[in-house]
N, CA, C and O atoms as CSV, one atom per row, in Angstrom:
chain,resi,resn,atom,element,x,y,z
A,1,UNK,N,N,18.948,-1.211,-9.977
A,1,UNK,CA,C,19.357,-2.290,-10.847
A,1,UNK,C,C,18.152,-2.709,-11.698
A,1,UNK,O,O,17.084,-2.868,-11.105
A,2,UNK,N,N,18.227,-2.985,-13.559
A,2,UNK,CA,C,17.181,-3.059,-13.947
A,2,UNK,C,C,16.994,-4.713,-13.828
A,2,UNK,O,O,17.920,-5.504,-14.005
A,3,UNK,N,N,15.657,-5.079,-13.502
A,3,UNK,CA,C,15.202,-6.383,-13.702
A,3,UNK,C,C,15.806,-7.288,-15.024
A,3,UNK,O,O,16.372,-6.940,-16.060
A,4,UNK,N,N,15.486,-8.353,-14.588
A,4,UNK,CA,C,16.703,-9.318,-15.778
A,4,UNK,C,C,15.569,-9.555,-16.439
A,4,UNK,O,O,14.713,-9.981,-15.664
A,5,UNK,N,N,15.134,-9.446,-17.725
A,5,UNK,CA,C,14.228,-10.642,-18.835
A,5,UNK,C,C,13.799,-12.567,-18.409
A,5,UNK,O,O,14.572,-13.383,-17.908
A,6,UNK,N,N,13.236,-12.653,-18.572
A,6,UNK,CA,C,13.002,-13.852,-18.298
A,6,UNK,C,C,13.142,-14.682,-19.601
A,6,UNK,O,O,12.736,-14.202,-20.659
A,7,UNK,N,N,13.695,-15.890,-19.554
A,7,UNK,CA,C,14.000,-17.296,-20.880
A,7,UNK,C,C,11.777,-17.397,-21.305
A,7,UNK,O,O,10.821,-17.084,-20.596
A,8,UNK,N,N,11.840,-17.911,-22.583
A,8,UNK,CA,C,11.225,-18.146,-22.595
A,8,UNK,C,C,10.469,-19.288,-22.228
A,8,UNK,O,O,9.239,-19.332,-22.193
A,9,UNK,N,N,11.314,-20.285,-21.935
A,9,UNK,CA,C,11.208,-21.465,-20.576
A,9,UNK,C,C,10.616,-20.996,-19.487
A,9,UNK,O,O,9.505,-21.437,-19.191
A,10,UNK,N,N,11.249,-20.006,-18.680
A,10,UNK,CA,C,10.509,-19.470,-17.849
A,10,UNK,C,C,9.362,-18.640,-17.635
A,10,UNK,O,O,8.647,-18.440,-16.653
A,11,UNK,N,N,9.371,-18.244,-18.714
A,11,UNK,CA,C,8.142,-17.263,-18.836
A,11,UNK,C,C,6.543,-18.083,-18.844
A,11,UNK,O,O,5.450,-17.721,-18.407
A,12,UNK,N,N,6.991,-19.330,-19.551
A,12,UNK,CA,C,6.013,-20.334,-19.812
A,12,UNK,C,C,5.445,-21.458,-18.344
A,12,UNK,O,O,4.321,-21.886,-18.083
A,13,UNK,N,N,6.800,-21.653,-17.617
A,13,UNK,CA,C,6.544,-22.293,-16.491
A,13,UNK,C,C,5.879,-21.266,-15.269
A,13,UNK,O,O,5.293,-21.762,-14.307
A,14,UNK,N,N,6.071,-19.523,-15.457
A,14,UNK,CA,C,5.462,-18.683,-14.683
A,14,UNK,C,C,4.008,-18.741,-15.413
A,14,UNK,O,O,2.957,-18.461,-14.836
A,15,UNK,N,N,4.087,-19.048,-16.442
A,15,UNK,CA,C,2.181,-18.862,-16.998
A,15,UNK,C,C,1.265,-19.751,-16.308
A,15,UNK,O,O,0.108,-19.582,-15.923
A,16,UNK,N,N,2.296,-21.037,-16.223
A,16,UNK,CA,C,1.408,-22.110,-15.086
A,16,UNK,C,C,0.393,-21.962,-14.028
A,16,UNK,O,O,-0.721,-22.368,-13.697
A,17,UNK,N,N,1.475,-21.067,-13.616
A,17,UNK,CA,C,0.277,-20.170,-12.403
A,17,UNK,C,C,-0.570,-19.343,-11.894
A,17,UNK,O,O,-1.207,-19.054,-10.881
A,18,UNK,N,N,-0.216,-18.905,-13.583
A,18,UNK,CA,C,-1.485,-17.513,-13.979
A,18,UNK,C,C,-2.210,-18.561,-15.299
A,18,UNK,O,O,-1.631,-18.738,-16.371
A,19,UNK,N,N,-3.221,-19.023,-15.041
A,19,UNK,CA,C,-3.833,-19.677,-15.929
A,19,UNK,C,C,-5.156,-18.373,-16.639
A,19,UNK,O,O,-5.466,-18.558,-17.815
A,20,UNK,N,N,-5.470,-17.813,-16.294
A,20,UNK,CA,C,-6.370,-16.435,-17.017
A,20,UNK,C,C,-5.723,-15.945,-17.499
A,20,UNK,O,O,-6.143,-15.621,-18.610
A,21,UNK,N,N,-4.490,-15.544,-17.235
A,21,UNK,CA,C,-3.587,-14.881,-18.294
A,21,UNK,C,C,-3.613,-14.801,-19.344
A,21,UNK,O,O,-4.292,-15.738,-19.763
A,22,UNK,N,N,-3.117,-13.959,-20.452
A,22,UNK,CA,C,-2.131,-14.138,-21.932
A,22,UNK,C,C,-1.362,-13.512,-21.774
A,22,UNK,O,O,-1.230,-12.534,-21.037
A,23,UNK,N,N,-0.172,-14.423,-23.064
A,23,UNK,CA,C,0.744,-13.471,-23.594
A,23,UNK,C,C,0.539,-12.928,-24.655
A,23,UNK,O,O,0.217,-13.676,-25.578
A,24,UNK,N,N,0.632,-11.572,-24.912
A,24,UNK,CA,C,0.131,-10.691,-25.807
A,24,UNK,C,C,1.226,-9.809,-26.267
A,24,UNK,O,O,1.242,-8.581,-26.179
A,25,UNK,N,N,2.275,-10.688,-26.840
A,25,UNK,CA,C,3.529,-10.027,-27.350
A,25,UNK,C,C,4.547,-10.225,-26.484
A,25,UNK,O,O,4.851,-11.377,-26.173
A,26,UNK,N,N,5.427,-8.808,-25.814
A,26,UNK,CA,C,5.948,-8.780,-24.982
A,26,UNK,C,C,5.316,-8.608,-23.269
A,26,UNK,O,O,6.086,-8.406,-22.330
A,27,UNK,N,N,3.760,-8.736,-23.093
A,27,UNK,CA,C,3.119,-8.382,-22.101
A,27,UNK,C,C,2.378,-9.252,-21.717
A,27,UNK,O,O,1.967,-9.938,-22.653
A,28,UNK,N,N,1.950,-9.594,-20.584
A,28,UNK,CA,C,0.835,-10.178,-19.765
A,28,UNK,C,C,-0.586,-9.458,-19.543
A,28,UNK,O,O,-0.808,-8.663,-18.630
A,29,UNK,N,N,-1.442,-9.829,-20.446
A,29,UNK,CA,C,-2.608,-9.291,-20.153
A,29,UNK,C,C,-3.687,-9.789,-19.938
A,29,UNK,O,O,-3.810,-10.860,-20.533
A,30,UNK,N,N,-4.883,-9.387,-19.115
A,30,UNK,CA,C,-6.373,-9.711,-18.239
A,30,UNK,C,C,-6.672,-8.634,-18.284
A,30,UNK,O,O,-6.191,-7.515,-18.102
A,31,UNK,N,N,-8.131,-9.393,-18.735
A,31,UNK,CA,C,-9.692,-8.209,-18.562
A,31,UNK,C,C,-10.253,-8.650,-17.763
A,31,UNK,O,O,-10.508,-9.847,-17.890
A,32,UNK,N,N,-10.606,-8.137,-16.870
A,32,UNK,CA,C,-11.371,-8.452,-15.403
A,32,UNK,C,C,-12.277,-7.662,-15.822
A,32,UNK,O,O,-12.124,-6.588,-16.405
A,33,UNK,N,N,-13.820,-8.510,-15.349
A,33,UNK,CA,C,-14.924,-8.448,-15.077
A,33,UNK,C,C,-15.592,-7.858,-14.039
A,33,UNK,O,O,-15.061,-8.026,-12.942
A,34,UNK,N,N,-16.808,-7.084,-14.065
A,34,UNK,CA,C,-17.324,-6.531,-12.612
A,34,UNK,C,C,-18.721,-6.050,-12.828
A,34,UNK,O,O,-19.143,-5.675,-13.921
A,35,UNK,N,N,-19.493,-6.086,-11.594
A,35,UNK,CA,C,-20.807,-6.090,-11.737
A,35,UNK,C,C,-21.237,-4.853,-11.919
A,35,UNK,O,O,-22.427,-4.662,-12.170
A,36,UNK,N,N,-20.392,-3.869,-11.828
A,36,UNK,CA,C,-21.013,-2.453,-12.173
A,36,UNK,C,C,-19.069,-1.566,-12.266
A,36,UNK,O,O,-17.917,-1.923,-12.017
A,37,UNK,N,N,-19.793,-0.272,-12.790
A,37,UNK,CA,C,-18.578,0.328,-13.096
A,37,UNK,C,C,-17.784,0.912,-11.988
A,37,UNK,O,O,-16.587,1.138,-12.165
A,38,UNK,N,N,-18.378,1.179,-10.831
A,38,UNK,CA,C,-17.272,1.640,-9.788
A,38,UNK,C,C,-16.590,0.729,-9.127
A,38,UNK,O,O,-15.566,1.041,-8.520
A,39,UNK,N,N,-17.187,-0.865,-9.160
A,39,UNK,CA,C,-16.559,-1.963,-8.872
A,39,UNK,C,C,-15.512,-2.240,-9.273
A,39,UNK,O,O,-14.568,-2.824,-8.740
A,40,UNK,N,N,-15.741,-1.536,-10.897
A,40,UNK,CA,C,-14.166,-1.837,-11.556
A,40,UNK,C,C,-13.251,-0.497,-11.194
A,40,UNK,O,O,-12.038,-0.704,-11.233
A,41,UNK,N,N,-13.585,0.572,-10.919
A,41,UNK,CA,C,-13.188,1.253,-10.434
A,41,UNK,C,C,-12.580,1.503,-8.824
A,41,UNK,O,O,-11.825,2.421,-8.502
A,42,UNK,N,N,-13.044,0.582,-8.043
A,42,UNK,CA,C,-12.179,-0.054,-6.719
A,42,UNK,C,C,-11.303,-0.890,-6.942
A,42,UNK,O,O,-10.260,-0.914,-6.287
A,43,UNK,N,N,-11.585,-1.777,-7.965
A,43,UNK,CA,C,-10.067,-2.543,-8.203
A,43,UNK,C,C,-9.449,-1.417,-8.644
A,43,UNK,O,O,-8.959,-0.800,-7.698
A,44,UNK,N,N,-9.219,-0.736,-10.030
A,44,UNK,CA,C,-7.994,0.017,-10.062
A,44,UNK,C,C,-7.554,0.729,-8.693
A,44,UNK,O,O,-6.350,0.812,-8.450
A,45,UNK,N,N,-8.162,1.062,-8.113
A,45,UNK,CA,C,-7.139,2.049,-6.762
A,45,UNK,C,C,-6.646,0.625,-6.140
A,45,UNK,O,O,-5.437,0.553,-5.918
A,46,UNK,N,N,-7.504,-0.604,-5.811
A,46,UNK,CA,C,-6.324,-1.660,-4.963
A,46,UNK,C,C,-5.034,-1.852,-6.565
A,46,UNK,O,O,-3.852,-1.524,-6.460
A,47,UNK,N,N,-5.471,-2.265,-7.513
A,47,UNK,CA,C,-4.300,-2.475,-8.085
A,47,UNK,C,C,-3.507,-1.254,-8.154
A,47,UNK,O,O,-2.405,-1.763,-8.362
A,48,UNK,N,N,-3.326,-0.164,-8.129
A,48,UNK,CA,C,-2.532,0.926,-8.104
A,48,UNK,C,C,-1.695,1.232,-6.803
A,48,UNK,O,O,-0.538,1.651,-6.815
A,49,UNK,N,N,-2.468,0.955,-5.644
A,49,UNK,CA,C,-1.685,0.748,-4.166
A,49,UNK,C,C,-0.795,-0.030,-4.445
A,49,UNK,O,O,0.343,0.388,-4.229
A,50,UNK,N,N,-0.940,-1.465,-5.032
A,50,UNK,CA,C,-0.293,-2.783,-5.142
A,50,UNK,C,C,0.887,-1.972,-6.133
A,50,UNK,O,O,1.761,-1.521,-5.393
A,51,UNK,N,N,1.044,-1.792,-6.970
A,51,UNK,CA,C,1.194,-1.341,-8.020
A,51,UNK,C,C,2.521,-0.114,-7.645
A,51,UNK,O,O,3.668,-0.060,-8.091
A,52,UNK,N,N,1.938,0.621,-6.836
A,52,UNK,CA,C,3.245,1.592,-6.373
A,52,UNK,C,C,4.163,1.188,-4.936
A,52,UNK,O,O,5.301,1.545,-4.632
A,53,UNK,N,N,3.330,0.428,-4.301
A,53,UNK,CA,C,4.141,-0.542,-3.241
A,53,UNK,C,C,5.179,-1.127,-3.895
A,53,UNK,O,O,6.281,-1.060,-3.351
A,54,UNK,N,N,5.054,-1.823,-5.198
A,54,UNK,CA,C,6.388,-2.430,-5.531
A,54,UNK,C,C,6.666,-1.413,-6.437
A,54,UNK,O,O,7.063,-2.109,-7.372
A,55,UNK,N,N,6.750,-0.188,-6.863
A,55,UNK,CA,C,7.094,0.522,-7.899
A,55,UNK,C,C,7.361,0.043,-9.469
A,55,UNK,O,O,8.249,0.245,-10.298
A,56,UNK,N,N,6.098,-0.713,-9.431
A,56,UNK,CA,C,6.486,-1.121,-10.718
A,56,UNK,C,C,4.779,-1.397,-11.695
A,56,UNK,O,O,4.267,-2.515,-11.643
A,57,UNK,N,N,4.211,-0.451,-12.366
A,57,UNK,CA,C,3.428,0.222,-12.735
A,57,UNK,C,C,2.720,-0.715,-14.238
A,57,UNK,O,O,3.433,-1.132,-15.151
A,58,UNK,N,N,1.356,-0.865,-14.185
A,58,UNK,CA,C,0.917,-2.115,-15.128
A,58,UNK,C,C,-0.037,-0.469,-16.182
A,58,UNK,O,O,-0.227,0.656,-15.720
A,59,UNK,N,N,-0.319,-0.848,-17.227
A,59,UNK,CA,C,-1.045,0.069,-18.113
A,59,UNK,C,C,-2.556,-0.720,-17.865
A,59,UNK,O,O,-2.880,-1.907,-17.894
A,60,UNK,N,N,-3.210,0.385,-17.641
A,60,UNK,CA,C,-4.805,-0.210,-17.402
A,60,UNK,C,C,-6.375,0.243,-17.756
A,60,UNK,O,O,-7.252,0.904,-17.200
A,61,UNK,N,N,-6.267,-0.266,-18.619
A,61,UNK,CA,C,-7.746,0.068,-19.578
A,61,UNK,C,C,-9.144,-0.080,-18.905
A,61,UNK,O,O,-9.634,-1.168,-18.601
A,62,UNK,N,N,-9.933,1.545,-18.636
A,62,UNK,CA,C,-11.293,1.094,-17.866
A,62,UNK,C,C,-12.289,1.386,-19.056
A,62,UNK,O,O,-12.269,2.197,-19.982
A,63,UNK,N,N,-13.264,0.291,-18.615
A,63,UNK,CA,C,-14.315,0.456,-19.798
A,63,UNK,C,C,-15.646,0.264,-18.750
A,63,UNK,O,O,-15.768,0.549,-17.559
A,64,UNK,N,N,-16.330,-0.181,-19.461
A,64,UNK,CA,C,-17.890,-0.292,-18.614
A,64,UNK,C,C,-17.907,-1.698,-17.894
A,64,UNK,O,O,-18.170,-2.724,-18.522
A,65,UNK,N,N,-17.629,-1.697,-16.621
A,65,UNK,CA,C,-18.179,-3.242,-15.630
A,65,UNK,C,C,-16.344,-3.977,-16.177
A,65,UNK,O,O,-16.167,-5.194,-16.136
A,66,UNK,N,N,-15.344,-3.135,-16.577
A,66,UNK,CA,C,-14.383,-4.427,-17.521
A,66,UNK,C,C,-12.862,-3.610,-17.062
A,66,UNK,O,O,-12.787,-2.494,-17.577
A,67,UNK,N,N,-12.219,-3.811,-16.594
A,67,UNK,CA,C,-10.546,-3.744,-16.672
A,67,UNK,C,C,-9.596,-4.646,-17.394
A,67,UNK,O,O,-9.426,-5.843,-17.162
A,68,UNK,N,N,-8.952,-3.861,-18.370
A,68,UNK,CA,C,-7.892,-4.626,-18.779
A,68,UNK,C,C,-6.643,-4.201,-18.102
A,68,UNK,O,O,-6.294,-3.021,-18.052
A,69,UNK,N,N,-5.822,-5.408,-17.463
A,69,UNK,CA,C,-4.244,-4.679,-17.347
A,69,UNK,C,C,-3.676,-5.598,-18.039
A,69,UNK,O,O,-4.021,-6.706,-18.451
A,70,UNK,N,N,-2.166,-4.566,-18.143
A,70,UNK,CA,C,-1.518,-5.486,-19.092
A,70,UNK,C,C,0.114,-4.517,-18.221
A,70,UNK,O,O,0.367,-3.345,-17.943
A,71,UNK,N,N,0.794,-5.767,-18.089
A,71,UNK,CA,C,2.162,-5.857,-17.465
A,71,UNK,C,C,3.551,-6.670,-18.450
A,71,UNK,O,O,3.719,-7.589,-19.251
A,72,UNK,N,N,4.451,-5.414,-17.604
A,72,UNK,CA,C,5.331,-5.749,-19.213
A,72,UNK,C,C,6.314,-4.712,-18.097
A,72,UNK,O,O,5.764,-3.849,-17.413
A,73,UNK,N,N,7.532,-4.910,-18.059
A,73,UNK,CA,C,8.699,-4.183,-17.495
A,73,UNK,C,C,9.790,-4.081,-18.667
A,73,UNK,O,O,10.708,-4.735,-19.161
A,74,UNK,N,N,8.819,-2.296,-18.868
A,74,UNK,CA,C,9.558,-1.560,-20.291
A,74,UNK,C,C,11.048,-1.302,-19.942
A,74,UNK,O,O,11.674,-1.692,-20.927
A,75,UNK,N,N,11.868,-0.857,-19.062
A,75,UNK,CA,C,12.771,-0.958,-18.845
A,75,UNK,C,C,13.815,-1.985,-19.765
A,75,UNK,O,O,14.654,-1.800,-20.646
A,76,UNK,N,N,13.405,-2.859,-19.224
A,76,UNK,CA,C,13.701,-4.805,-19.228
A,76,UNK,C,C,13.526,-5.120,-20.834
A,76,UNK,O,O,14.155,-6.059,-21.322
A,77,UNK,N,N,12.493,-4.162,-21.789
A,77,UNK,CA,C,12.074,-4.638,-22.510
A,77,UNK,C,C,11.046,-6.042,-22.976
A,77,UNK,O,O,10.780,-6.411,-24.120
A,78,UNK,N,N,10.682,-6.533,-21.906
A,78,UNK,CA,C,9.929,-7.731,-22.107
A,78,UNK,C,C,9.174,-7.879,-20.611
A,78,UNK,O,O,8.652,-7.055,-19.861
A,79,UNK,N,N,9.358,-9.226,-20.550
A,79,UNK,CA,C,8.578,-9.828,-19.011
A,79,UNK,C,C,9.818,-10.258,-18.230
A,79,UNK,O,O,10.784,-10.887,-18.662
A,80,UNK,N,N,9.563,-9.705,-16.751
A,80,UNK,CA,C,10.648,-10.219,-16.066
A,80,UNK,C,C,9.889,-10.557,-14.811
A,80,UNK,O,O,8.673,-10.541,-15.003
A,81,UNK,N,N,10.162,-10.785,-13.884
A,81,UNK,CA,C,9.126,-11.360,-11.898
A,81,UNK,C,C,8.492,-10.767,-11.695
A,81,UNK,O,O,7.337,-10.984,-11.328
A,82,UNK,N,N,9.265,-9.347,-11.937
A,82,UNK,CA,C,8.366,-7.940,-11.200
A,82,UNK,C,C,6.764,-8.449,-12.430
A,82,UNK,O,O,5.761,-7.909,-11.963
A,83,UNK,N,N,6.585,-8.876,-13.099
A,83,UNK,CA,C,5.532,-8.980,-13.880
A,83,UNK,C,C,4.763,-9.909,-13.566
A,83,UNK,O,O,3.595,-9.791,-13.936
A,84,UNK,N,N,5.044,-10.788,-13.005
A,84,UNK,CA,C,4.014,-12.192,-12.546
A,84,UNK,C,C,4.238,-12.024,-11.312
A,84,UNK,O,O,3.613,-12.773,-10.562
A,85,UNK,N,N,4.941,-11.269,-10.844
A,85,UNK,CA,C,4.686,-11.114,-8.936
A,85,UNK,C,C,3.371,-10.117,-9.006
A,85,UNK,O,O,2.400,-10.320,-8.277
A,86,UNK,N,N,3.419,-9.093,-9.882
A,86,UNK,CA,C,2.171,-8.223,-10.009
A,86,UNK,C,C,1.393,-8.858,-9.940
A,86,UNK,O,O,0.773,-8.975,-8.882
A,87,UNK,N,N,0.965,-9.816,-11.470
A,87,UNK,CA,C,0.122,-10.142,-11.553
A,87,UNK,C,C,-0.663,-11.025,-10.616
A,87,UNK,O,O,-1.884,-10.908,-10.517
A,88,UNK,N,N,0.023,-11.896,-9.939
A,88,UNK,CA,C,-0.323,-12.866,-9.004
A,88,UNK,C,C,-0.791,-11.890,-7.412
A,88,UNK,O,O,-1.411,-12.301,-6.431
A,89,UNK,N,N,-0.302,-10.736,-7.635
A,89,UNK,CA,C,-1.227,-10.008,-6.365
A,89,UNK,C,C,-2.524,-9.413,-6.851
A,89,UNK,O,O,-3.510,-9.140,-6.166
A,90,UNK,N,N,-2.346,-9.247,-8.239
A,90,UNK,CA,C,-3.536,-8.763,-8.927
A,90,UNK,C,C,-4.872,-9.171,-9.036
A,90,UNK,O,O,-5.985,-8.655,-8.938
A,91,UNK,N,N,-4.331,-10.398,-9.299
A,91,UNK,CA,C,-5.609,-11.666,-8.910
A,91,UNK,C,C,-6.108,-11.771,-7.848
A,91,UNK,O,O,-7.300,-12.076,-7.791
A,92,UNK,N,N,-5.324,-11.544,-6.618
A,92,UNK,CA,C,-5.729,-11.483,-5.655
A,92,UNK,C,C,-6.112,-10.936,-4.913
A,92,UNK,O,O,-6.588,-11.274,-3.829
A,93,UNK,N,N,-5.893,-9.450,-5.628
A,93,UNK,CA,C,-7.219,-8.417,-5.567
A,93,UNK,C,C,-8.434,-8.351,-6.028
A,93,UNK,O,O,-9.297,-7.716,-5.422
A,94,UNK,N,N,-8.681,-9.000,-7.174
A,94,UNK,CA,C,-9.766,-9.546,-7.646
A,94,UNK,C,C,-10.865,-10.182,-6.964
A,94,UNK,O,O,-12.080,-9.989,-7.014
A,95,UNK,N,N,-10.089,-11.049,-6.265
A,95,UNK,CA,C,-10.533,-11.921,-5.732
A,95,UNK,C,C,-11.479,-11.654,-4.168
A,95,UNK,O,O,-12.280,-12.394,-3.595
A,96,UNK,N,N,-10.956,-10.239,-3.814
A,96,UNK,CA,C,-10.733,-9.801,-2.141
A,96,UNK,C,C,-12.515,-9.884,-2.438
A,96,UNK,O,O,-13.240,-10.365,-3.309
A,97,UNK,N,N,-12.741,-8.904,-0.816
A,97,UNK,CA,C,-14.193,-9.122,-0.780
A,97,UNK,C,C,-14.963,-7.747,-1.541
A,97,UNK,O,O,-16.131,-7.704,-1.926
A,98,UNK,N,N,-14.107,-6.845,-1.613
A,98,UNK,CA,C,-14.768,-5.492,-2.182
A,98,UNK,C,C,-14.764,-5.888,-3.568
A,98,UNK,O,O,-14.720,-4.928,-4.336
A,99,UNK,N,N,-14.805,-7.275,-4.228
A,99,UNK,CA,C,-15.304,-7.195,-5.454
A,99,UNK,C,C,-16.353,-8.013,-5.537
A,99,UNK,O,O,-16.113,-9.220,-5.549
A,100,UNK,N,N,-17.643,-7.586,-5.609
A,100,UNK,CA,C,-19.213,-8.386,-5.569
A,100,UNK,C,C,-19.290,-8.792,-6.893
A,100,UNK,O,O,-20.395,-8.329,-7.174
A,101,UNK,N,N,-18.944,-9.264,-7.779
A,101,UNK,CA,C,-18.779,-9.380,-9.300
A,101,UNK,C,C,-19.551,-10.626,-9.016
A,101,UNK,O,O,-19.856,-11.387,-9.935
């Protein structure tokens, strides 16, 4: 069953709780920070575990010490839960202890 779109009411009262966030069109996107490049490179494998646990897959830009993801349920065409449920585990990978940032 494809995920429902979210009102833009809701989309705004889910931003509440992602305060680092943007909306960047139809997508939710963060550049996460890190003290060196394989650091940012351990978050992508936790966000990618996270990521295929719920089968539902964020696009993710590696650069030097910097990750961008950006979440958006193409299906759906826009933002729907599966997108701020990501994100809100995302952060909280961030957050874990394997990131010395």
């Amino acid at each position: 069953m494809k995920p429902e779109l979210l009102s833009e009411s809701a989309i705004q009262q889910q931003m509440a709780s992602l305060p680092a966030w943007q909306l960047e069109g139809k997508e939710l996107v963060k550049e996460f920070r890190f003290a060196s490049y394989m650091a940012g490179i351990d978050f992508v494998r936790r966000v990618a575990v996270l990521a295929e646990a719920m089968n539902h897959h964020p696009d993710l830009l590696v650069g030097w010490r910097k990750v961008t993801v950006r979440l958006s349920t193409h299906s759906a065409g826009g933002l729907t839960r599966l997108d701020f449920e990501l994100a809100g585990q995302v952060t909280q990978a961030e957050a874990s202890p394997a990131n010395p940032a």
